[in-house]
N, C-alpha and C positions, 0 to 999 in steps of 0.2 A: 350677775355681773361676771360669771366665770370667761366669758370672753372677752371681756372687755380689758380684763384683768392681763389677758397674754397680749394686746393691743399697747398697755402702758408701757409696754419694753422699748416701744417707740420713742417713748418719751425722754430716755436716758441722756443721748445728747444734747439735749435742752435742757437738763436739769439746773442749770444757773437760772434760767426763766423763770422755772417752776419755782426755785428758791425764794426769788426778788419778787415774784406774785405773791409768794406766802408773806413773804416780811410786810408789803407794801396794804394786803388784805390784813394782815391783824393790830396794822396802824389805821386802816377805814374803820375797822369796826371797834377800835378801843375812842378814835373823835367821836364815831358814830354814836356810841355811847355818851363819852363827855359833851358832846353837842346839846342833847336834853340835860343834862345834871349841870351843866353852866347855867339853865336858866334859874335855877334856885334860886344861887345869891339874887339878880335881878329883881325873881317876885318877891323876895324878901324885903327887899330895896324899895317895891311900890307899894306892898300890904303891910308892911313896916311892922311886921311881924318876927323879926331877928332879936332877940335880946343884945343888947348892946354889949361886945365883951372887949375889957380895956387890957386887960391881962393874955399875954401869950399861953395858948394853951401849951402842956406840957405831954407827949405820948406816953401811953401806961397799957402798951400790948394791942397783941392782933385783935384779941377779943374787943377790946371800944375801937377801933379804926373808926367805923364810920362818926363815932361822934367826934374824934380829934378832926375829920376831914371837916365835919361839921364845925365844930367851934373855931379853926383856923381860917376858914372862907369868911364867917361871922365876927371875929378878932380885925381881918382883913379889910372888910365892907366896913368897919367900926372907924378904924383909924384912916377910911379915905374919906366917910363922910365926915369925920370931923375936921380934918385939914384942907379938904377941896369944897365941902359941900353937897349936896343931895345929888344936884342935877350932873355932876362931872362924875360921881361915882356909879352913876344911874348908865353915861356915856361908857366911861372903863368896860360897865357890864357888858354891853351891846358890843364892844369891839369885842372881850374873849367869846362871846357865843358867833358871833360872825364868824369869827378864828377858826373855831370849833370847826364848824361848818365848812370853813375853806380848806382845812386841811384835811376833813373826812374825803371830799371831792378830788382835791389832788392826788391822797394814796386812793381812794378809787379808779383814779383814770390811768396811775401806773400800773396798778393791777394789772389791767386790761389792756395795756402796752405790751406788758412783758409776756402776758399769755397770748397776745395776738404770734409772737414770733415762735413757741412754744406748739402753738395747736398748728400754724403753717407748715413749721418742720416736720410733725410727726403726717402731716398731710403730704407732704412732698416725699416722705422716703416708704409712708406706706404705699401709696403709686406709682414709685421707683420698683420698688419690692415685687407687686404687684403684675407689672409691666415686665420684668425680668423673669416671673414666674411663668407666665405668658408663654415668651418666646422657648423658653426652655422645656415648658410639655411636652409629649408628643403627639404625634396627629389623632393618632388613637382618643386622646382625649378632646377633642375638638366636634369629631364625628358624632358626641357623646351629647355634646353642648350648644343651646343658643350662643351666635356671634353676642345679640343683643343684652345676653344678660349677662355676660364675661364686661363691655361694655358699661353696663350698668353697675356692677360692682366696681370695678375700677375709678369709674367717675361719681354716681348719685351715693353709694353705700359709703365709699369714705370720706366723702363731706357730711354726710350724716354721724359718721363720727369723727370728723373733728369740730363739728357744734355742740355735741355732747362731752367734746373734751371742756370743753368750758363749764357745761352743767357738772361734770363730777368735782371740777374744783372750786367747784361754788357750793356743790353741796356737802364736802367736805374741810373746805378753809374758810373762806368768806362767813355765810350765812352763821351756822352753829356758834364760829365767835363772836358773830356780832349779837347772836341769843346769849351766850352766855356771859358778857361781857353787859350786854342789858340787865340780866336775872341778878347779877352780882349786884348791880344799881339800887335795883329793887328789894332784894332782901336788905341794903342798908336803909331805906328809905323804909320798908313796911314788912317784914317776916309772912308777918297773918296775912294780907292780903295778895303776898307772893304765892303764899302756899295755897289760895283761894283759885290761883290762875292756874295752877298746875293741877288743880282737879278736873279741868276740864279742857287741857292743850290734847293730853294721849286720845278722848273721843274724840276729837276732830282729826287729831293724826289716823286713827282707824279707820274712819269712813273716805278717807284721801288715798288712800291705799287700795281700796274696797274699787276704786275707778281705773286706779292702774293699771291690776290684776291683768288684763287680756291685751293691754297696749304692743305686748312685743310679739304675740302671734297677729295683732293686725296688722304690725309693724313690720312682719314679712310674709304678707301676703301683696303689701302695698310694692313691696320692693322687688318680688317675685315677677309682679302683673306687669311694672316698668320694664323689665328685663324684656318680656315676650313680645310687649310692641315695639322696644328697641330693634328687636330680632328681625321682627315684618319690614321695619324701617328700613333695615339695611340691606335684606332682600330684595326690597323694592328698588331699591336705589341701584342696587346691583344687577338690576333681569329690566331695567324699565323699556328696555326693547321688544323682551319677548312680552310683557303684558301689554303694550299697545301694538303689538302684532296679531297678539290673537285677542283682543278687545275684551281683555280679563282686570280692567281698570275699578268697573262696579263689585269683580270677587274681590279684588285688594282692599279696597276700599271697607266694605262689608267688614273686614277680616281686622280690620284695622281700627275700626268703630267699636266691634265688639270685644276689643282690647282694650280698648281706653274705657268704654260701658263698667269695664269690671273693674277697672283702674277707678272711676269716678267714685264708685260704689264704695270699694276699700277706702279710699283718701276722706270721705266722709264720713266715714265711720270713725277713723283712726283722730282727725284732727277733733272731729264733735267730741269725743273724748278726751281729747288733749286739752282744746280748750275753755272743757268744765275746770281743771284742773284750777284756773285763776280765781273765777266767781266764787267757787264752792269755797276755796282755803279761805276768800276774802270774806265771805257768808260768816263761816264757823267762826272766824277771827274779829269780825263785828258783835257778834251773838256773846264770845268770853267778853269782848267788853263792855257791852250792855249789862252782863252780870256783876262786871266791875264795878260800873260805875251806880248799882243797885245797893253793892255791898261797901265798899269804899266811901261813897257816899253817906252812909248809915256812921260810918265810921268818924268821917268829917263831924257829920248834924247832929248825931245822937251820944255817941260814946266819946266824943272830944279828946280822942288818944292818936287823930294825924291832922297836922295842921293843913290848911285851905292849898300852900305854896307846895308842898308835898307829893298833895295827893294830886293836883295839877301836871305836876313833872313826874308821879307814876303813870297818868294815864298817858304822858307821851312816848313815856320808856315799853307801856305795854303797847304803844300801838306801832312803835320800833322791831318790838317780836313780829308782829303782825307779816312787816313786807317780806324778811331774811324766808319765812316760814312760807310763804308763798312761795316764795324763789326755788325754795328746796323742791316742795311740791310741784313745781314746775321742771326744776331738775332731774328730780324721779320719773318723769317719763321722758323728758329726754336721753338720759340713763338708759333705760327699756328701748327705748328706737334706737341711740346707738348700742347697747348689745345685738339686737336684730341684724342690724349692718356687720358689725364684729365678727358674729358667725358667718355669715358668706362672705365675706373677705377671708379670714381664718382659713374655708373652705380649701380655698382656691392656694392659699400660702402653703399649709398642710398638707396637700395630695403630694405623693413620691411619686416621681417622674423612675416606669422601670429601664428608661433610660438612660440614670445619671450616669456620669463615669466611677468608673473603682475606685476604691481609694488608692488601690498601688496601678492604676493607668499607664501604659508605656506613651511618651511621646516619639510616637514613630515618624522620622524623614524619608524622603523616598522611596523608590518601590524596585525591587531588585528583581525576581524573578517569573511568581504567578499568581492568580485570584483562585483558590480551590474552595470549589459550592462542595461537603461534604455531608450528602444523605441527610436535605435540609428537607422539613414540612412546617408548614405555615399555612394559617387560619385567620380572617380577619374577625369571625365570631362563632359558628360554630362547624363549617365544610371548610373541609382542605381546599385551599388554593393549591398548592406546593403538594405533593406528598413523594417521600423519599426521595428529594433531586439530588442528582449529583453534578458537578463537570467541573473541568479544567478550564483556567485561560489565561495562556502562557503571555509573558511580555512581550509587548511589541505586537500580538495578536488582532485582528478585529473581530469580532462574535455578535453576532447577529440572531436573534430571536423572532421567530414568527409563528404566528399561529390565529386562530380565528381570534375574537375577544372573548376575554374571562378564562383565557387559556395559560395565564398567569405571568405574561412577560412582564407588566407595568410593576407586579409586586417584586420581581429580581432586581427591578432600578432601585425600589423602595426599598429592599433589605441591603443592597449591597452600601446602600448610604447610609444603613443603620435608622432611615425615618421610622422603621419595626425592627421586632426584634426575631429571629425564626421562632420557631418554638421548639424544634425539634431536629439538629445536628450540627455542622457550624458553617461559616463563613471565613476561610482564613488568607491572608494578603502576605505573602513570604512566609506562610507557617505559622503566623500568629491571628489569632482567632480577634475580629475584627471588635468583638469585647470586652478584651482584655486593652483594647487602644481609645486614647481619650479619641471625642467623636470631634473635638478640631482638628485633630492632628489627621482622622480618618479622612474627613472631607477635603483639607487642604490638599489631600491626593490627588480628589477627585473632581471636574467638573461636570455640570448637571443642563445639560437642554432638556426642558421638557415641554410634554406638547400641549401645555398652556403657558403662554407666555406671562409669566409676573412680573410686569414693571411696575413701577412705582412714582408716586405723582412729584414728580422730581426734574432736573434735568436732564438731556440723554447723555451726558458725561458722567454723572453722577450715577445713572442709571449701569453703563457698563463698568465705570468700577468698584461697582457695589462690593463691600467689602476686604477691598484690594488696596492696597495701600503703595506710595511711591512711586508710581506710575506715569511719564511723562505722556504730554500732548503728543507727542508724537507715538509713542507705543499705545496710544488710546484710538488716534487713527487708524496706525496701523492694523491691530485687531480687528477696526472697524471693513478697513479695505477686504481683509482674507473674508468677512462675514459678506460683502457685497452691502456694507450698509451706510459707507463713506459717502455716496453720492448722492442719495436723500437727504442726508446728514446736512449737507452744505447748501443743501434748497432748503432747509428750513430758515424762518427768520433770524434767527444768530446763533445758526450754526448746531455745534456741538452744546453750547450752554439755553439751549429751548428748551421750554419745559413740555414734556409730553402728556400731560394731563391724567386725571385719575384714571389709574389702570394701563394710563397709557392710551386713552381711547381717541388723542389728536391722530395716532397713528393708523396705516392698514393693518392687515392679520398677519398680511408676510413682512412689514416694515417690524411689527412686535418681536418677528419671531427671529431676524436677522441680527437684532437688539440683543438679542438672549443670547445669540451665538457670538456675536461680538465678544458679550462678557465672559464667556466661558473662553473663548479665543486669548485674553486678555488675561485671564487666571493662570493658564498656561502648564497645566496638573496633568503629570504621569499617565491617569487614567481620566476617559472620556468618556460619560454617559450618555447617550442622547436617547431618548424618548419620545419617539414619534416627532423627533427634531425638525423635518420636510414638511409633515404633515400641513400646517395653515401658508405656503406656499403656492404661489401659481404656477406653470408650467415653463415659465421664464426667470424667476427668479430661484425654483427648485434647480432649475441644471447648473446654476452660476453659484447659487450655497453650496450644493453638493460639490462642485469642483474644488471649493473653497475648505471643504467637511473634508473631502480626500486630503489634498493636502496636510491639514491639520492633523488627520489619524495616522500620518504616514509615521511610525518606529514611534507610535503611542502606544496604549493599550484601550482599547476602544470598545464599548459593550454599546450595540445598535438595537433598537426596538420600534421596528417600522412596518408598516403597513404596503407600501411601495417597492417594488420591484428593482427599483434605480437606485434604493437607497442600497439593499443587499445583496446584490448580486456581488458586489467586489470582495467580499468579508470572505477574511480567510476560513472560519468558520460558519457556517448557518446551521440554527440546531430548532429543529420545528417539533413545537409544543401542542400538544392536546389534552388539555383536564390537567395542567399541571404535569404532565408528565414529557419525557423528551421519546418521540416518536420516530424523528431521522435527523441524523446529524452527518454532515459532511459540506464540502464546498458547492457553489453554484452549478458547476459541472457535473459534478456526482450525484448528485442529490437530481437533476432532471435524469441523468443515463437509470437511476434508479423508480423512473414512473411512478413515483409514490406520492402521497399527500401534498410536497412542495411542486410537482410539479403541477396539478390540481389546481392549484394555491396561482400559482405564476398564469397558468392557462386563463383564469380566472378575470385577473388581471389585463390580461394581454385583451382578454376580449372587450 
């Protein structure tokens, strides 16, 4: 339960719940008790087996209790039959055990009231928790991970534990009082034949245990195996163009069977074990009282030292132990599966993001002078992308990157946003080293086209001002206008507030991508990243973006990473890369009078 154990921290601001479930369980289980020990006086009443006592008993200590409780219910019973008569006090009986009953029921169903709001809450903030931890990763740890089984811990793992939030408090408040709160019953009713019962509860508790033992390694192999067809799932869902392009529906499918094959396999194993858990506890706990009623019995017929009405209301009290002790047993593996859950949720809570901010973080405004890349190297695992780059890019500048692919432009976008981190020299915005600056304050610098467009299954309003705040309808158009994306916009069926579908897929490739530019339009940030920005463009709506891209970069600071000739040729800088390294740097002008690689590059093109 060591995991489980850092999960009840959750529980904290709900602890009035947990309080009023405790109070309300150990009024269940104190009726639950007096429910059977009311029927006494009753059979007393019908075997007419009470000695008649006319005299108030007098208390004389803890040690006779049970017999003052005894001779006061019999004092009791004494002076209703003789003022009411047999059959009214016969009725009396039947309404307190009814009572008994109804009030064990009522503090049962508050229990389960107050921890219904208890087990939600700590459900709701561990997938708050969970969700925030998520977004706050870095990519690096993504690339690492199934989507489907980040997915599955989020959702299957912590509803797994909050149904074992209910077994630990059942098998630590509920059940045990209502065993002990029974056992107190019974040692006042019979010592000897209590002590008879407890010689054989611990072997039945051993052999109950003995089935446990392997429940929480099956218990995440089951949660494992959900994760990976979650993964397939969302891949499918994701490519389902490219598998019915290339008629790969029987490999998916395959792939997806022998997911779930393994899935069926575990889940049979893990519940056939769980649910021996009931029959076995109920087995063992039939077997103690067939020895009961072996030996109690004996005790009834032979040695004449517990009366008929007694031993009657011990066998209800033991077979009171019976259900709690189930329960428990059923609680301990629920226990074990939600530990299972526990630890991969934990997992994912517990990893350090090596991107947090500092603790003394500058919240940096504006951008004053220049971006200086100082003799950085960067590896996404074990070859340099990066190795010892340097350069300058003055305000107000535009800088333009080219080179074949894997020549390491895409990763300059990626570090300069902080998505990585260098590994080796720095990155600094006015002189300050872009890590010593929270990574909101970084980004709010910066806007980001990239050459996959991420919209989001929302509307297109909502989509361009994704995290922009204050924003009127008309500065939302406007953006829209300088992006060229105003005019589709208005052929949609209502407009601006249309929903564009998962991913975006109501749209073209260049309506996505126009969307993108919008938003960064819209943000309206010192510096301008664009990332193969042109790229999913046709040759019509690329010359009317880029008119639009000019504009916007005019007395910005603009870092360009394109593939296209019309995107770069205006950039006050063009610095062309090869293996990470910078190989010619100068303007479009200089860089062709120089015959070298860019013009290569450009001929390339042209052809």
């Amino acid at each position: 339960m060591k995991y489980f154990k850092q999960i009840l921290v959750y529980a904290k601001p709900y602890k009035i719940y947990g309080v009023l479930n405790i109070i309300s369980n150990i009024f269940y289980a104190l009726f639950g008790t007096l429910a059977f020990v009311s029927l006494m006086p009753m059979l007393k009443v019908l075997f007419k087996t009470a000695e008649p006592i006319t005299t108030k008993p007098a208390y004389e200590g803890i040690s006779k209790l049970g017999d003052y409780i005894e001779n006061t219910i019999n004092y009791f019973i004494t002076i209703k039959i003789n003022t009411e008569g047999e059959m009214k006090a016969l009725l009396f009986m039947i309404v307190i055990v009814i009572s008994t009953f109804l009030l064990k029921n009522i503090f049962g169903y508050l229990a389960m009231y107050f921890i219904t709001f208890l087990r939600n809450g700590v459900l709701k903030d561990i997938r708050n928790d969970l969700y925030e931890k998520t977004v706050d990763l870095p990519l690096a740890y993504f690339s690492e991970k199934r989507k489907g089984d980040i997915i599955a811990r989020i959702s299957t793992d912590v509803l797994e534990i909050q149904h074992s939030f209910l077994s630990i408090l059942e098998l630590i408040v509920r059940e045990p009082l209502t065993i002990l709160f029974t056992i107190f019953a019974m040692l006042a009713l019979s010592p000897q034949l209590t002590l008879f019962v407890f010689i054989f509860i611990p072997i039945a508790g051993f052999v109950i245990s003995l089935v446990g033992k392997k429940l929480k390694k099956q218990s995440d192999k089951v949660q494992k195996e959900q994760g990976i067809f979650l993964s397939i799932l969302e891949e499918t869902l994701g490519g389902l163009r490219v598998i019915k392009g290339f008629n790969a529906e029987g490999y998916f499918n395959a792939k997806f069977r022998e997911s779930t094959s393994h899935f069926y396999r575990f889940s049979n194993s893990l519940l056939n074990r769980q649910n021996l858990a009931s029959p076995l506890s109920e087995f063992l706990g039939i077997g103690v009282i067939a020895v009961l009623l072996w030996y109690g019995g004996s005790l009834v017929l032979v040695e004449n030292t517990l009366a008929p009405d007694a031993f009657i209301v011990f066998m209800g009290l033991a077979y009171n132990i019976l259900t709690p002790a189930k329960a428990i047993s059923k609680a301990f593996y629920g226990v074990k599966k939600g530990d299972a859950a526990a630890e991969r949720v934990l997992e994912i809570l517990h990893t350090t993001s090596p991107l947090a901010d500092k603790a003394n973080a500058i919240e940096k405004e504006g951008f004053n002078s220049s971006i200086s890349i100082e003799n950085i190297s960067f590896k996404y695992e074990d070859e340099y992308v990066l190795k010892n780059f340097s350069l300058e890019i003055p305000k107000g500048k535009t800088v333009a990157f080219v080179g074949q692919s894997g020549s390491g432009k895409s990763t300059i976008a990626n570090l300069l946003t902080r998505f990585y981190d260098v590994n080796e020299g720095s990155i600094k915005i006015d002189g300050i080293d872009i890590r010593d600056l929270t990574k909101k304050s970084l980004r709010s610098l910066q806007g980001l086209v990239s050459q996959d467009s991420i919209l989001f299954n929302d509307s297109i309003k909502n989509n361009i001002l994704l995290g922009i705040k204050n924003k009127t309808k008309e500065e939302i158009m406007d953006a829209a206008k300088i992006a060229n994306a105003h005019e589709f916009i208005e052929e949609m069926p209502i407009g601006y507030d249309s929903n564009i579908g998962d991913s975006g897929n109501k749209l073209s490739g260049g309506q996505k991508q126009r969307l993108s530019i919008a938003r960064a339009v819209l943000k309206n940030p010192p510096i301008m990243i664009l990332d193969e920005a042109t790229s999913a463009l046709d040759t019509e709506s690329e010359r009317l973006v880029q008119d639009a891209l000019e504009k916007m970069m005019k007395n910005r600071t603009s870092v360009v990473i394109a593939h296209r000739l019309s995107t770069v040729q205006k950039a006050d800088i063009i610095v062309v890369l090869l293996k990470g390294k910078i190989i010619e740097q100068g303007n479009h002008e200089e860089l062709i009078a120089k015959n070298g690689v860019y013009t290569k590059l450009v001929e390339m093109q042209t052809l």
